[in-house]
N, C-alpha and C positions, 0 to 999 in steps of 0.2 A: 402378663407380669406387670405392665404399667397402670394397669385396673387395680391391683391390689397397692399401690404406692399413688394411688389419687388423692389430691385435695379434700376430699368431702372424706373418703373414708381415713385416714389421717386424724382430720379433724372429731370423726366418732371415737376412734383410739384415742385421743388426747383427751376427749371428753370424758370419757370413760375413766382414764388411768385420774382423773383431777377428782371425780366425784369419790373412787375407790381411794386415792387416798385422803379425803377428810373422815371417810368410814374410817380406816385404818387410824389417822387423829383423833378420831373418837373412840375408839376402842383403846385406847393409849390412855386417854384421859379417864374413860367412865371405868372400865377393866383392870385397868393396868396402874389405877392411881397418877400418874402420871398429869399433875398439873402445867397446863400451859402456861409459857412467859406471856406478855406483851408482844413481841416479835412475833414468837407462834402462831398467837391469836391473827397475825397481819399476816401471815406467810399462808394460813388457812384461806381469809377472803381472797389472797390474789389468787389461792389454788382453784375456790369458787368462781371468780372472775373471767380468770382463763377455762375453765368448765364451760361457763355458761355462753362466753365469745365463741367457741370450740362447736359447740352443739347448736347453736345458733348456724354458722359455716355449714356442718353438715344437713342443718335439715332445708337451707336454703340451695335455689340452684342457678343461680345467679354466679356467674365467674367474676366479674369484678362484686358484688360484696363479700365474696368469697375471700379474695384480695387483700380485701379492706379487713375481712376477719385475721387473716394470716398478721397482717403488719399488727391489730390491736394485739392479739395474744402476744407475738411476738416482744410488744412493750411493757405488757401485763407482766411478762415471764421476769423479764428484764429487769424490772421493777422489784417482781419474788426475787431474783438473784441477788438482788442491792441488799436485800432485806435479809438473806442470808447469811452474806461477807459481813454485815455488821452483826449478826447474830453470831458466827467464827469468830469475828475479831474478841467480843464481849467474853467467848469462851476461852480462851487465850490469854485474857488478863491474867493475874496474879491476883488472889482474892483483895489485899488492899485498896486496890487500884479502880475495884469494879463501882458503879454507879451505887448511887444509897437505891435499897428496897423502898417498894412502895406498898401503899396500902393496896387491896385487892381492887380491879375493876369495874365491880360492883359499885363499892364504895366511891370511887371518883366519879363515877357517873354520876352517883347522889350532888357531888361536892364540890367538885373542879370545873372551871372551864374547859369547852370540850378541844379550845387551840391545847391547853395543857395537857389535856389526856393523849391526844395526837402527838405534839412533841413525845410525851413519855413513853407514848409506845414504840414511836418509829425509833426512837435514841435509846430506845431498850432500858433494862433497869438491872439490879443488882441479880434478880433471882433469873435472868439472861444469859447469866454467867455460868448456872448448872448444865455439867450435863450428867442428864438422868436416863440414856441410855443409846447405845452405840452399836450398830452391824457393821460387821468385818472393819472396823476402826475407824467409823465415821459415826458422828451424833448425827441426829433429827436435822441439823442444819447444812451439813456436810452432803446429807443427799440429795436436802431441799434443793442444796444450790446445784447438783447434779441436774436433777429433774429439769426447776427452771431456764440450766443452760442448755441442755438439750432441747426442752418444749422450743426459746428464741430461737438457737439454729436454725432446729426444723422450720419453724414457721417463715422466718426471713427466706428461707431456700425457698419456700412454697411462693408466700407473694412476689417472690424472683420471677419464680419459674413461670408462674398465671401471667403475670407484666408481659414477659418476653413468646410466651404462647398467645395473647393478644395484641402484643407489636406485629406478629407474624400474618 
């Protein structure tokens, strides 16, 4: 029983569920019409980020970098949740309230400095505000921040756990 609740396989499952859902983002996007905000765009990389810290853990066999991978995901996730609650909060405005639209990200890459595109992304924009589709009464961001909360748990409980299994 404690074999299947290990650190390394853990870490495959969370790899796994991070890579499945950018598929599933892209399926949303390319299928489904469904254009991403700015925030999206950033809540995608932290989903790749923590993927790739994840997968990194499992194929290593090292307990302390193992560790080390639990506490980055962990941060990563943390990070994805911030990125969420401001993505909630934006959808929860009242339309006058919400940020001006921007031009697409294509385009400011052309145009803008890239501290500006950064700001604009992370502070979200007007088209942040939509939401363009919802499971059992939660948007895209509502589960994101599910996801994310759960990925930090878990992981903080792991780097706990590796800590106090190597104090021992």
């Amino acid at each position: 029983m404690v074999a299947l609740l290990s650190a390394r396989r853990f870490h495959g499952f969370v790899a796994l569920v991070s890579f499945v859902l950018l598929l599933v983002a892209f399926y949303m996007e390319y299928q489904m019409g469904l254009e991403p905000c700015p925030l999206c765009m950033l809540q995608r990389v932290v989903f790749f980020c923590v993927g790739l810290v994840s997968l990194v853990s499992f194929v290593l066999s090292s307990e302390r970098l193992r560790k080390w991978c639990a506490w980055k995901a962990a941060v990563l996730s943390l990070i994805g949740a911030a990125l969420a609650v401001r993505h909630l909060y934006l959808q929860s405005l009242p339309f006058d309230e919400l940020p001006a639209c921007l031009p697409g990200l294509s385009y400011m890459f052309e145009v803008f400095p890239w501290q500006e595109i950064a700001q604009a992304m992370i502070m979200g924009t007007g088209e942040c505000g939509d939401v363009v589709w919802t499971f059992l009464g939660l948007s895209i961001p509502g589960w994101t921040l599910v996801i994310f909360a759960a990925m930090a748990l878990a992981n903080i409980v792991i780097a706990l756990q590796i800590g106090k299994k190597a104090a021992h």
